[in-house]
mmCIF file of the C-alpha atoms, coordinates in Angstrom:
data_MODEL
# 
_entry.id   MODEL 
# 
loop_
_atom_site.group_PDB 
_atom_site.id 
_atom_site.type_symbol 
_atom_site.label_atom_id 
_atom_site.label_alt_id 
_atom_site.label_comp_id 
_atom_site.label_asym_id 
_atom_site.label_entity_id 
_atom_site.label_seq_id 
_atom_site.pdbx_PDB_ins_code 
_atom_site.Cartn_x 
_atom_site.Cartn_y 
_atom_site.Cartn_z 
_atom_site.occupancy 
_atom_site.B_iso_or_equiv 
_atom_site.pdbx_formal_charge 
_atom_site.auth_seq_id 
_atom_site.auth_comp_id 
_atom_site.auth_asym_id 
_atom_site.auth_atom_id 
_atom_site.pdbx_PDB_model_num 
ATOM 1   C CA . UNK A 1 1   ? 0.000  0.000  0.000   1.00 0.00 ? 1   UNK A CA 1 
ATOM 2   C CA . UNK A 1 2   ? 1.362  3.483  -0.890  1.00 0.00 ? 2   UNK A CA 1 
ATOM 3   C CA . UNK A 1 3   ? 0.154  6.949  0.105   1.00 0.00 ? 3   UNK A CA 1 
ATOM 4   C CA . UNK A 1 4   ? 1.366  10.002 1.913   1.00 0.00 ? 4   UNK A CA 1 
ATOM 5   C CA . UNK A 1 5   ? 0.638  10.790 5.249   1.00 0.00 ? 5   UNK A CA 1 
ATOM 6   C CA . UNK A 1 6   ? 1.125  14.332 6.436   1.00 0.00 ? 6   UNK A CA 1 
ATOM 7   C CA . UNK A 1 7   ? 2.546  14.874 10.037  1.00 0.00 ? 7   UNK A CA 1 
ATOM 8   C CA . UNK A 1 8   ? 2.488  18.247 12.664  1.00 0.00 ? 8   UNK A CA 1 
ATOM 9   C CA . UNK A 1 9   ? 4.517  18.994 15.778  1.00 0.00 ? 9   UNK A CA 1 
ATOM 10  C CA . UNK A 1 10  ? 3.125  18.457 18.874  1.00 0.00 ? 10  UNK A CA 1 
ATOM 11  C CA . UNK A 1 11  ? 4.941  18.608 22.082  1.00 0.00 ? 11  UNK A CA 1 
ATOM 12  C CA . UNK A 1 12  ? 7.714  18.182 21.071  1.00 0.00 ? 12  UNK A CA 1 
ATOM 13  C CA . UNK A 1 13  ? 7.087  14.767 18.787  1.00 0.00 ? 13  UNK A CA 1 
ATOM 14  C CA . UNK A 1 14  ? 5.513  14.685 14.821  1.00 0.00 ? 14  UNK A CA 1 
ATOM 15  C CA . UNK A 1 15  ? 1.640  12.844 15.171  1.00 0.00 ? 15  UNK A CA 1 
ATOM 16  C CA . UNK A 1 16  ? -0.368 12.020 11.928  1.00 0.00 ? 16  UNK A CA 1 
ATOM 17  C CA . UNK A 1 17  ? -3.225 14.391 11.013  1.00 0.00 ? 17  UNK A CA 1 
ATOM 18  C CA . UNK A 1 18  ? -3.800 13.312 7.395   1.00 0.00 ? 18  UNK A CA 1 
ATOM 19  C CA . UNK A 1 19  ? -3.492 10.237 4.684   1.00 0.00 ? 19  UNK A CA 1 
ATOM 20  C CA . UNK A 1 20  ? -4.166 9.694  1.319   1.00 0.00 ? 20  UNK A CA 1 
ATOM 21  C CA . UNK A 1 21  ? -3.389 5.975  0.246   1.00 0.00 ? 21  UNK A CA 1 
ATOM 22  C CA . UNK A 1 22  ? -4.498 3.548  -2.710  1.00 0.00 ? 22  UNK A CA 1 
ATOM 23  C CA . UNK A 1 23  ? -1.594 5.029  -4.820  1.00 0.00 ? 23  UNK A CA 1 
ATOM 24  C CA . UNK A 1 24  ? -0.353 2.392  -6.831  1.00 0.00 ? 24  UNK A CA 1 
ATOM 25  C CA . UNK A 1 25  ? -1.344 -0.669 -5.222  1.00 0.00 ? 25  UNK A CA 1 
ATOM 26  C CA . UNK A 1 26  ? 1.321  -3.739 -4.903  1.00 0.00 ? 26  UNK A CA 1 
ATOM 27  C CA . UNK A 1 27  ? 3.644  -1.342 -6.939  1.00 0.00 ? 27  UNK A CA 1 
ATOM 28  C CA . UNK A 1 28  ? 6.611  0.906  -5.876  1.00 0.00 ? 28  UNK A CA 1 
ATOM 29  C CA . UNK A 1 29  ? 7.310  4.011  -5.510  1.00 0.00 ? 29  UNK A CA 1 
ATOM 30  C CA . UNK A 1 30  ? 9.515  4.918  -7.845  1.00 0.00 ? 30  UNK A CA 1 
ATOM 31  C CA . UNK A 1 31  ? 10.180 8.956  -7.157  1.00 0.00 ? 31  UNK A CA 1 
ATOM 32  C CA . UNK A 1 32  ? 7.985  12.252 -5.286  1.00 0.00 ? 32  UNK A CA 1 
ATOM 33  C CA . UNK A 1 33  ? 8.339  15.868 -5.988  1.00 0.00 ? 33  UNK A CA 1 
ATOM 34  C CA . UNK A 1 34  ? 6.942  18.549 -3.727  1.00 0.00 ? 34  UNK A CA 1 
ATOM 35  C CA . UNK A 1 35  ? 5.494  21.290 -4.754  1.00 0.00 ? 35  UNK A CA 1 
ATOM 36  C CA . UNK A 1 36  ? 4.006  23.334 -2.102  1.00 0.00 ? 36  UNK A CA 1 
ATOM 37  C CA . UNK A 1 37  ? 0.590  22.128 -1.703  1.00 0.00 ? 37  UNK A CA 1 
ATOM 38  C CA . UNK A 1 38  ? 0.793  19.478 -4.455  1.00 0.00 ? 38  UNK A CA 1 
ATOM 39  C CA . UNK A 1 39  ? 2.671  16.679 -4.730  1.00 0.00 ? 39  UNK A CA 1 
ATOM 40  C CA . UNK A 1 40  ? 3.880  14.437 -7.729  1.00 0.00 ? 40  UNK A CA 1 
ATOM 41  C CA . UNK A 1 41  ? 3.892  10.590 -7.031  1.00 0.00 ? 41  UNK A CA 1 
ATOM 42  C CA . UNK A 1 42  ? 5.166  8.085  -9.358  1.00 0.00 ? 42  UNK A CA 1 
ATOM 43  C CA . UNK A 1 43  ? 4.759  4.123  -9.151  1.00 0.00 ? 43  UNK A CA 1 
ATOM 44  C CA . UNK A 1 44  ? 5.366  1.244  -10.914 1.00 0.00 ? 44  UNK A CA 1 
ATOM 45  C CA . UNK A 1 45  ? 5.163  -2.178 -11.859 1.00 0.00 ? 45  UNK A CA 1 
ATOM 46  C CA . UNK A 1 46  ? 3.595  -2.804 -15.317 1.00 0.00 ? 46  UNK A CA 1 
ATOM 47  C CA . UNK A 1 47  ? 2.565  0.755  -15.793 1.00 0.00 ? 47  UNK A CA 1 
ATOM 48  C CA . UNK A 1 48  ? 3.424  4.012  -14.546 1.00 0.00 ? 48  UNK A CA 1 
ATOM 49  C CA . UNK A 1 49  ? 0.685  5.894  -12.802 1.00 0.00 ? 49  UNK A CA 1 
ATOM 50  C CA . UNK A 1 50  ? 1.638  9.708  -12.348 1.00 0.00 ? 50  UNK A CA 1 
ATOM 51  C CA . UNK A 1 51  ? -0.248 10.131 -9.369  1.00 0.00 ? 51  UNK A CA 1 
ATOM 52  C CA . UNK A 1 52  ? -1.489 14.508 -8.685  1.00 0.00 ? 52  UNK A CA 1 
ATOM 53  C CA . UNK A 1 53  ? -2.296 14.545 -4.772  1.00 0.00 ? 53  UNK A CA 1 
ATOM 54  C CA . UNK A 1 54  ? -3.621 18.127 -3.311  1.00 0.00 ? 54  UNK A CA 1 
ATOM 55  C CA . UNK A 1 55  ? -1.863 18.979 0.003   1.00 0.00 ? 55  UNK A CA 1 
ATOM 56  C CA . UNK A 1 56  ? -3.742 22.192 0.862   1.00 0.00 ? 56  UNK A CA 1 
ATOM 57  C CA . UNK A 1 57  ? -6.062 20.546 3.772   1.00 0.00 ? 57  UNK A CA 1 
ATOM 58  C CA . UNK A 1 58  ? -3.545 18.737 5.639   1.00 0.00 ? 58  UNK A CA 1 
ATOM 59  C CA . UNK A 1 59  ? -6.374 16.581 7.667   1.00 0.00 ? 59  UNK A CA 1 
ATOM 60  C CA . UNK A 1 60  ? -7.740 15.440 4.249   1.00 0.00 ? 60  UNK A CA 1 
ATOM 61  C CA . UNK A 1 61  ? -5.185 15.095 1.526   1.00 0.00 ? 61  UNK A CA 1 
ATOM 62  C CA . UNK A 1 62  ? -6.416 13.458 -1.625  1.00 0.00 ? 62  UNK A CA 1 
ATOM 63  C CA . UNK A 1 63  ? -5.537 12.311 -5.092  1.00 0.00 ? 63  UNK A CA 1 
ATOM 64  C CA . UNK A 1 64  ? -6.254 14.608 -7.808  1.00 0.00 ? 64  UNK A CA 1 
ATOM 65  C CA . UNK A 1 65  ? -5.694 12.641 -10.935 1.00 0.00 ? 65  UNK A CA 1 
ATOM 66  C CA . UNK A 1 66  ? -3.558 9.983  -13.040 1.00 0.00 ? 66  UNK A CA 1 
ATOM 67  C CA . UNK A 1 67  ? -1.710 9.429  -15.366 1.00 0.00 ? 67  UNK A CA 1 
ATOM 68  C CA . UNK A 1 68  ? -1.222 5.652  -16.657 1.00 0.00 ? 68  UNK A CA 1 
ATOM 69  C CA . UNK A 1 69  ? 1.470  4.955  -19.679 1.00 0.00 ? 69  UNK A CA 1 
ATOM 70  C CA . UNK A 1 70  ? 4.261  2.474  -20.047 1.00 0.00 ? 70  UNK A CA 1 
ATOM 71  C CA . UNK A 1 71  ? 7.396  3.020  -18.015 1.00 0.00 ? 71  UNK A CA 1 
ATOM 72  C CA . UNK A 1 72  ? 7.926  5.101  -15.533 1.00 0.00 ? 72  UNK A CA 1 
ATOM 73  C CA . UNK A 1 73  ? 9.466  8.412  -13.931 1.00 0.00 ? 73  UNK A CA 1 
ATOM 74  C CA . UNK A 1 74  ? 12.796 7.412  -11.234 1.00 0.00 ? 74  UNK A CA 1 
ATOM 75  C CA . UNK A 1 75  ? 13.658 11.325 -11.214 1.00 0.00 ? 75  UNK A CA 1 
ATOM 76  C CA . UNK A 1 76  ? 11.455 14.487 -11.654 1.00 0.00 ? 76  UNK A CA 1 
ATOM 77  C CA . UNK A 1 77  ? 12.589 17.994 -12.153 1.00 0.00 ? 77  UNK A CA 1 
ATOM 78  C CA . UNK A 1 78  ? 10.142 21.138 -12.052 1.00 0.00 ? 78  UNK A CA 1 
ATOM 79  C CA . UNK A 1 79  ? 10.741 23.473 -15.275 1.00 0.00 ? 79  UNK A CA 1 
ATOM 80  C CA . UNK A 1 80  ? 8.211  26.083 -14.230 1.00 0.00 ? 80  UNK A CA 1 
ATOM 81  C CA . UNK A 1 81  ? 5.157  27.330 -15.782 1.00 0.00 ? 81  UNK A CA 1 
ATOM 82  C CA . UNK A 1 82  ? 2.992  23.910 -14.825 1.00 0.00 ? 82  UNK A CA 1 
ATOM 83  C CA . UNK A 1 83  ? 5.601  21.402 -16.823 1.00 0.00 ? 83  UNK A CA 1 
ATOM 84  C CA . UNK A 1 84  ? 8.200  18.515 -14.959 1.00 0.00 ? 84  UNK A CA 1 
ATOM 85  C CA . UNK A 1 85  ? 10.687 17.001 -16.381 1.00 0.00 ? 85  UNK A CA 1 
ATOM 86  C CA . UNK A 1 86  ? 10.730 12.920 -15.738 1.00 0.00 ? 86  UNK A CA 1 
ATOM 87  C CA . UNK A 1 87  ? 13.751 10.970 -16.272 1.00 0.00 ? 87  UNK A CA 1 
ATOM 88  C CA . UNK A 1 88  ? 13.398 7.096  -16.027 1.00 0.00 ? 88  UNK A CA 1 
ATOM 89  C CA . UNK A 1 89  ? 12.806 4.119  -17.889 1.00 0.00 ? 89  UNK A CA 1 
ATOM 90  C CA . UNK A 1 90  ? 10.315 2.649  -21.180 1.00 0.00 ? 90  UNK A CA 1 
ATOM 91  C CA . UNK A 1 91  ? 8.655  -0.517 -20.795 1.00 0.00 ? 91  UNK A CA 1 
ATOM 92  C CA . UNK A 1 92  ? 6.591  -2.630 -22.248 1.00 0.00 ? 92  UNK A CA 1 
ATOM 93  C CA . UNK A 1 93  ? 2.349  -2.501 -20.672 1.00 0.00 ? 93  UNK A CA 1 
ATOM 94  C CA . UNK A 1 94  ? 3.652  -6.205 -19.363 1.00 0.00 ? 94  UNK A CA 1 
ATOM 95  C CA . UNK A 1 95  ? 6.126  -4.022 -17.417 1.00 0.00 ? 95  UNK A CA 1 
ATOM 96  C CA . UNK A 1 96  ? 9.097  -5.359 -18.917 1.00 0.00 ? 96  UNK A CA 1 
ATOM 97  C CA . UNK A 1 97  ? 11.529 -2.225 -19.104 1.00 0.00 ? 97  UNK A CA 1 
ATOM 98  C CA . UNK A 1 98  ? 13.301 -1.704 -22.585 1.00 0.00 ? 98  UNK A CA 1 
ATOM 99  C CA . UNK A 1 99  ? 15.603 1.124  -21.613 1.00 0.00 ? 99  UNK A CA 1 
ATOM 100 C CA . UNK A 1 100 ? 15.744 4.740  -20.583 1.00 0.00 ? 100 UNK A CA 1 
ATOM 101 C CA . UNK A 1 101 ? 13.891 7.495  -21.501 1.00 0.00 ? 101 UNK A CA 1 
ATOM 102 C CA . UNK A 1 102 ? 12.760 11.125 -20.583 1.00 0.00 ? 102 UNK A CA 1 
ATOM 103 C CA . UNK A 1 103 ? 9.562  12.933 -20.648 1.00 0.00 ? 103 UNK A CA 1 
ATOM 104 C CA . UNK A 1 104 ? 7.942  16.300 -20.272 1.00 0.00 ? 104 UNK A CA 1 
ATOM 105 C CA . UNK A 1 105 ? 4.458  16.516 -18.039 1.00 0.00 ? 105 UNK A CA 1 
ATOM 106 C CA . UNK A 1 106 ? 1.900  19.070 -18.061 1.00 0.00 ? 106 UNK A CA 1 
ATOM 107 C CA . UNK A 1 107 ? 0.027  19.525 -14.751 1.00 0.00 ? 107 UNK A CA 1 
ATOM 108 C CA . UNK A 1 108 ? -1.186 22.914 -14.829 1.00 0.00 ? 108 UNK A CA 1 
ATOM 109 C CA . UNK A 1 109 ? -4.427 20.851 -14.466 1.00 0.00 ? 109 UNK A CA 1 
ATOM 110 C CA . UNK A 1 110 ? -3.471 18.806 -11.779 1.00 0.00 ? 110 UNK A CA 1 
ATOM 111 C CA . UNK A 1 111 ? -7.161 16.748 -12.276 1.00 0.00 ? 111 UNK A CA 1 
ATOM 112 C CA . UNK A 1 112 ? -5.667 16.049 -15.692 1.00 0.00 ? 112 UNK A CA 1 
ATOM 113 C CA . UNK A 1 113 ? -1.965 15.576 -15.894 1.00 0.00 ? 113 UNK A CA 1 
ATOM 114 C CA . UNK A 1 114 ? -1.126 14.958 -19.694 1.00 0.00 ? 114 UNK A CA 1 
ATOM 115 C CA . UNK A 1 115 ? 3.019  13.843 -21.101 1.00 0.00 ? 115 UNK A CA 1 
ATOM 116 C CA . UNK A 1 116 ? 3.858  15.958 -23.560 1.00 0.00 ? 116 UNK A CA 1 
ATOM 117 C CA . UNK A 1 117 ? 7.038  14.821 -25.070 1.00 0.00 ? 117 UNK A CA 1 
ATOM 118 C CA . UNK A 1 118 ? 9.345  11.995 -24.987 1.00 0.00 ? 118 UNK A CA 1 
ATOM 119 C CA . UNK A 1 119 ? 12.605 10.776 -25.987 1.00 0.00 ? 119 UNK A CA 1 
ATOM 120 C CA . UNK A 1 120 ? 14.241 7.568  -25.995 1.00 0.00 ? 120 UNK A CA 1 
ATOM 121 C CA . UNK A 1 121 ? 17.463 6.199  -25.494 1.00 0.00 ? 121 UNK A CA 1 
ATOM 122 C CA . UNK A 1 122 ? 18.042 3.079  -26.945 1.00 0.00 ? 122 UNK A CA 1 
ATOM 123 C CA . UNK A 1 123 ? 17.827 -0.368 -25.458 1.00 0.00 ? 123 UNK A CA 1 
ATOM 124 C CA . UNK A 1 124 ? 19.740 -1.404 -21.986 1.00 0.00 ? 124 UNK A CA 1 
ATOM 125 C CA . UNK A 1 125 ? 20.125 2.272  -21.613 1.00 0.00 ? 125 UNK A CA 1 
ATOM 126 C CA . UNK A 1 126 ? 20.438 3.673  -17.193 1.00 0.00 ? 126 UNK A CA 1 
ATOM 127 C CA . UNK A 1 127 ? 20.085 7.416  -16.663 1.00 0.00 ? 127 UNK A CA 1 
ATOM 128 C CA . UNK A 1 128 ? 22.259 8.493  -14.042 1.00 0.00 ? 128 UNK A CA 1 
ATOM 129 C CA . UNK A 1 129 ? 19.845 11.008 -12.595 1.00 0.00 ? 129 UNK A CA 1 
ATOM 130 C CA . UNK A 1 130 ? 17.470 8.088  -11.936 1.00 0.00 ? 130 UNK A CA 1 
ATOM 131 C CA . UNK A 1 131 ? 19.812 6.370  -9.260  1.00 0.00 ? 131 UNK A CA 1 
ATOM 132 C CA . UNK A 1 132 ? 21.413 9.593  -8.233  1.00 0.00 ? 132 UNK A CA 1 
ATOM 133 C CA . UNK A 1 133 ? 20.285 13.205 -8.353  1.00 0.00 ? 133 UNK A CA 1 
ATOM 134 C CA . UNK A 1 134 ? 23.686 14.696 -8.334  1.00 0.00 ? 134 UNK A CA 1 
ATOM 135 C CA . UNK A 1 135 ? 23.527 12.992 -11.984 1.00 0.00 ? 135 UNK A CA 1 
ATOM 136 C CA . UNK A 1 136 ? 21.247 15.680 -13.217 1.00 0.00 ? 136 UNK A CA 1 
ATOM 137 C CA . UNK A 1 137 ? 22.371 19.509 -13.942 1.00 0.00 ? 137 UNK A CA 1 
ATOM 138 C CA . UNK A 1 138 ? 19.590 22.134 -14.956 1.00 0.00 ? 138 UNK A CA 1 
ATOM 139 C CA . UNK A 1 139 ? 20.847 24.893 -17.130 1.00 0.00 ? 139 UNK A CA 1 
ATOM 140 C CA . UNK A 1 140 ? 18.012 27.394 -16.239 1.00 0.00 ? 140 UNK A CA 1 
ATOM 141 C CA . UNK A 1 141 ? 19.151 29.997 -19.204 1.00 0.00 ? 141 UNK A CA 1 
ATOM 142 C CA . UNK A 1 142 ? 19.194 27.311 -21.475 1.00 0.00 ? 142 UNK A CA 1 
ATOM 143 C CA . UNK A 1 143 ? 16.368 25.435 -20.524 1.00 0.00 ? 143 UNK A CA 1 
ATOM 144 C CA . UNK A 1 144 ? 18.306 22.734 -20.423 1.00 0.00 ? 144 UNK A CA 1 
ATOM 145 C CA . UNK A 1 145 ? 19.139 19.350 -18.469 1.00 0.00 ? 145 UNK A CA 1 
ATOM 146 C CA . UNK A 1 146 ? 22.159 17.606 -18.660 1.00 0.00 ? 146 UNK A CA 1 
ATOM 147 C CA . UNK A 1 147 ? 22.229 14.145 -17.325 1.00 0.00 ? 147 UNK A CA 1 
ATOM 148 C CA . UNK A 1 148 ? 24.709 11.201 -18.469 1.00 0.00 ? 148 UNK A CA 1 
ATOM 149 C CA . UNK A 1 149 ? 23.118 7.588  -20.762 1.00 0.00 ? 149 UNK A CA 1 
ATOM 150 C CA . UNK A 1 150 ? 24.905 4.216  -19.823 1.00 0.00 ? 150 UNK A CA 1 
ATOM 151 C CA . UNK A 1 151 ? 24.661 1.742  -22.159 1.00 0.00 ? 151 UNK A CA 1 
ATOM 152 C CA . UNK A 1 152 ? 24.696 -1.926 -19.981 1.00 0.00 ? 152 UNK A CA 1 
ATOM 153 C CA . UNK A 1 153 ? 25.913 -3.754 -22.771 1.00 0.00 ? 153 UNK A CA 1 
ATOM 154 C CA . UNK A 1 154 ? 29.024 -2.029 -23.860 1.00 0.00 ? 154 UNK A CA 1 
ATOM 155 C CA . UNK A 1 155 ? 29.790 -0.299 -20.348 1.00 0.00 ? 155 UNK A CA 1 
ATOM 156 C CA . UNK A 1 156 ? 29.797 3.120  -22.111 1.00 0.00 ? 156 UNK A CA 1 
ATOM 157 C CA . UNK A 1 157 ? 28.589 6.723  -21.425 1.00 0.00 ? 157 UNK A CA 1 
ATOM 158 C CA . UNK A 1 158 ? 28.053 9.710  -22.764 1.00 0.00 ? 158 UNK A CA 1 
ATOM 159 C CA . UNK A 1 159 ? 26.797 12.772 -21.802 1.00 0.00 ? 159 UNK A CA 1 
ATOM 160 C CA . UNK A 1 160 ? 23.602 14.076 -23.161 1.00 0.00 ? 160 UNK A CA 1 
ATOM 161 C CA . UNK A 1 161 ? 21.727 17.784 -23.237 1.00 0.00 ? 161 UNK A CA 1 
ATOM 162 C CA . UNK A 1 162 ? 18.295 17.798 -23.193 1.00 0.00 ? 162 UNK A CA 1 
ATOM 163 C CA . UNK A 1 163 ? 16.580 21.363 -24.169 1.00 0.00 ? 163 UNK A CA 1 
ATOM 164 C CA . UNK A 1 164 ? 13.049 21.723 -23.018 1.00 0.00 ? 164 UNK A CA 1 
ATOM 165 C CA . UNK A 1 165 ? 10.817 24.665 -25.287 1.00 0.00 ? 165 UNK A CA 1 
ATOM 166 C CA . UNK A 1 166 ? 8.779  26.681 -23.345 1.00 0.00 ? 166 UNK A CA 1 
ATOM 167 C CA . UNK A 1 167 ? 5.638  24.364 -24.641 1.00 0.00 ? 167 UNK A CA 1 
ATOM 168 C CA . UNK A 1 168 ? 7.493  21.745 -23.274 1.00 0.00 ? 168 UNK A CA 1 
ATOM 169 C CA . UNK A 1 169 ? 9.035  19.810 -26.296 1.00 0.00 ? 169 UNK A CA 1 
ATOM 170 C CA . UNK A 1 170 ? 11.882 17.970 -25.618 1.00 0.00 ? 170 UNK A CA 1 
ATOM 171 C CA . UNK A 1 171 ? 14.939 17.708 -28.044 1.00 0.00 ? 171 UNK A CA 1 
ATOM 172 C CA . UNK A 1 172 ? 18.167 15.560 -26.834 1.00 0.00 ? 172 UNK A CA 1 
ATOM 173 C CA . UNK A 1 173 ? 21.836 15.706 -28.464 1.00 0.00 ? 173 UNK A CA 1 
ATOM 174 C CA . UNK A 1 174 ? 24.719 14.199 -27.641 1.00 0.00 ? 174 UNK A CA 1 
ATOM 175 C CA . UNK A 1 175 ? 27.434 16.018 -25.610 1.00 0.00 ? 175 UNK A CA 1 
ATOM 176 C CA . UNK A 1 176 ? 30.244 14.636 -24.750 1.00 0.00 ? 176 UNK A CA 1 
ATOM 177 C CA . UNK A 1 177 ? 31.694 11.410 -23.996 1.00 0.00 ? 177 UNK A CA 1 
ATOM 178 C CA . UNK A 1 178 ? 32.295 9.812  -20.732 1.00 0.00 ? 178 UNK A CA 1 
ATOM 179 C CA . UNK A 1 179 ? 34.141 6.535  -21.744 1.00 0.00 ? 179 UNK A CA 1 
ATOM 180 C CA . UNK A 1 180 ? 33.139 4.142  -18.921 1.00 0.00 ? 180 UNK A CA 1 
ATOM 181 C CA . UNK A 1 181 ? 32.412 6.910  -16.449 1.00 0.00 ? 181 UNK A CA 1 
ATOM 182 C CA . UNK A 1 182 ? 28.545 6.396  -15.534 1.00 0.00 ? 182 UNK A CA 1 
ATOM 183 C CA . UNK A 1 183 ? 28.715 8.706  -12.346 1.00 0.00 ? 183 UNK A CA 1 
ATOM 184 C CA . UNK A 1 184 ? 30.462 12.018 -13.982 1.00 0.00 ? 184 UNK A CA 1 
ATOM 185 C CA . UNK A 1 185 ? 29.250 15.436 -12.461 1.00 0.00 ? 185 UNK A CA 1 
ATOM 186 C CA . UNK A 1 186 ? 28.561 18.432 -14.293 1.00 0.00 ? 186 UNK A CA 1 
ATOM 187 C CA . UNK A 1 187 ? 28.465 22.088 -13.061 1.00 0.00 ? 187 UNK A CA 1 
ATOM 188 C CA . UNK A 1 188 ? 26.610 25.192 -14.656 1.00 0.00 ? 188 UNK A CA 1 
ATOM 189 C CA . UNK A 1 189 ? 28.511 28.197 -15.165 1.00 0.00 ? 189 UNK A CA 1 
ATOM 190 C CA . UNK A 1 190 ? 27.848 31.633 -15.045 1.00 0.00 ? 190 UNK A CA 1 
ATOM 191 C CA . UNK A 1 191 ? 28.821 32.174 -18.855 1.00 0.00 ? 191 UNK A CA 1 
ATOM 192 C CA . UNK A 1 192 ? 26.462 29.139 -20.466 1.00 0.00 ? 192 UNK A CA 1 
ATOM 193 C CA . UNK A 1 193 ? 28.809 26.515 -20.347 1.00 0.00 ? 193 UNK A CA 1 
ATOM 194 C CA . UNK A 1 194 ? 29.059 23.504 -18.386 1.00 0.00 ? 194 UNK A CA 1 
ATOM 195 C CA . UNK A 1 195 ? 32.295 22.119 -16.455 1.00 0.00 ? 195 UNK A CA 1 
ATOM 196 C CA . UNK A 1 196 ? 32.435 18.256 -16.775 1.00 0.00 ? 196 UNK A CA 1 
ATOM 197 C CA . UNK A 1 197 ? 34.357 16.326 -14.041 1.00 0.00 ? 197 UNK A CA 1 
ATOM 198 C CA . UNK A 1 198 ? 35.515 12.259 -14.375 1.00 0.00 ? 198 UNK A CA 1 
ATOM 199 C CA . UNK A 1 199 ? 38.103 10.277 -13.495 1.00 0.00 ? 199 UNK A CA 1 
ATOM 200 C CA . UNK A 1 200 ? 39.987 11.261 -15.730 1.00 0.00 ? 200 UNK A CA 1 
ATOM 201 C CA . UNK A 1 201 ? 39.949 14.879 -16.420 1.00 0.00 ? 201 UNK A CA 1 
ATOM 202 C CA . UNK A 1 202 ? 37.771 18.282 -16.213 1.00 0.00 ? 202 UNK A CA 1 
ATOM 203 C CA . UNK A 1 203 ? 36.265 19.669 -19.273 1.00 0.00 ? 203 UNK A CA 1 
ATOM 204 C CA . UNK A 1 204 ? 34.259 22.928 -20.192 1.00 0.00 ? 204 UNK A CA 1 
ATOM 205 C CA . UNK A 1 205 ? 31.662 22.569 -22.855 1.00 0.00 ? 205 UNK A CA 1 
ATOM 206 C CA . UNK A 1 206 ? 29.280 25.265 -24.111 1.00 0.00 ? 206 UNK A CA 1 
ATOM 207 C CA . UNK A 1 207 ? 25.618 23.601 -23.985 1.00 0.00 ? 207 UNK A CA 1 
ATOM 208 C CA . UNK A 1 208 ? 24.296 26.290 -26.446 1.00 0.00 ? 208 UNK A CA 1 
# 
């Protein structure tokens, strides 16, 4: 059983006030994003509901709407202006996961949350961002995220740019390439480019 359950301070100790479960039954939870009085909650296990939940009351929190489509979200980054960025895996509706992928989400309606673009990454693909959020870098004056693809098979990465338009369609390139290095960070800087540390070295690239 999943749900959230919101807590207050009382004499010193946190007590229960509210719960909203039945979110994803005999699935997992696969990531949660705040957002003030909402809250984004992704599951999984043959597809991935996108679950809307209004915080506002906190004795009676409750689901707003859903959003069912193969895969699911393992990261989610807000963009602004009612669209998130989800960064995860494709599967099959049997729930057998192909690969990665990444998606853009509209909830300005939260009743009605709606994917608006996708790109995938090929077959035994791994996002970084997915098992670690260091992984991701958001280039706000770029509207762009920056996140590194493994490939399982070969044991090679690169690193890939993914620009976001303001409608929310998502474009991906290639950036640079990480040789074996799945866990590489990346750092914005002040001029548009991006610094790139490995094992092996630290690069500056221009994500323009």
């Amino acid at each position: 059983r999943n749900g959230i359950t919101v807590l207050t301070e009382k004499d010193g100790s946190l007590e229960p006030v509210g719960t909203v479960d039945g979110l994803g039954d005999d699935e997992d939870v696969q990531s949660v994003r705040w957002f003030d009085d909402l809250a984004i909650v992704v599951t999984f296990r043959q597809v991935d509901p996108l679950y809307t939940v209004d915080l506002s009351d906190p004795t009676h929190p409750r689901t707003l709407g859903a959003l069912k489509i193969p895969g699911y979200s393992g990261y989610l980054h807000p963009l602004g202006d009612g669209l998130v960025l989800g960064l995860g895996s494709d599967a099959t509706r049997a729930g057998t996961v192909t690969g990665s992928q990444a998606a853009v989400f509209d909830i300005t309606d939260p009743t009605h949350p709606v994917r608006v673009s996708r790109t995938a990454f090929g077959a035994d693909t791994g996002l970084a961002a997915v098992d670690d959020p260091r992984g991701f870098t958001w280039v706000a004056d770029q509207r762009t995220g920056v996140t590194a693809v493994s490939d399982w098979d070969t044991g090679h990465a690169h690193l890939v740019a993914l620009r976001i338009s303001d409608a929310g369609q998502l474009t991906s390139r290639a950036l640079a390439d990480l040789n074996q290095d799945y866990q590489a960070r990346t750092l914005a800087l002040p001029d548009g480019r991006l610094a790139i540390l490995d094992s092996h070295r630290v690069r500056v690239v221009d994500v323009r």
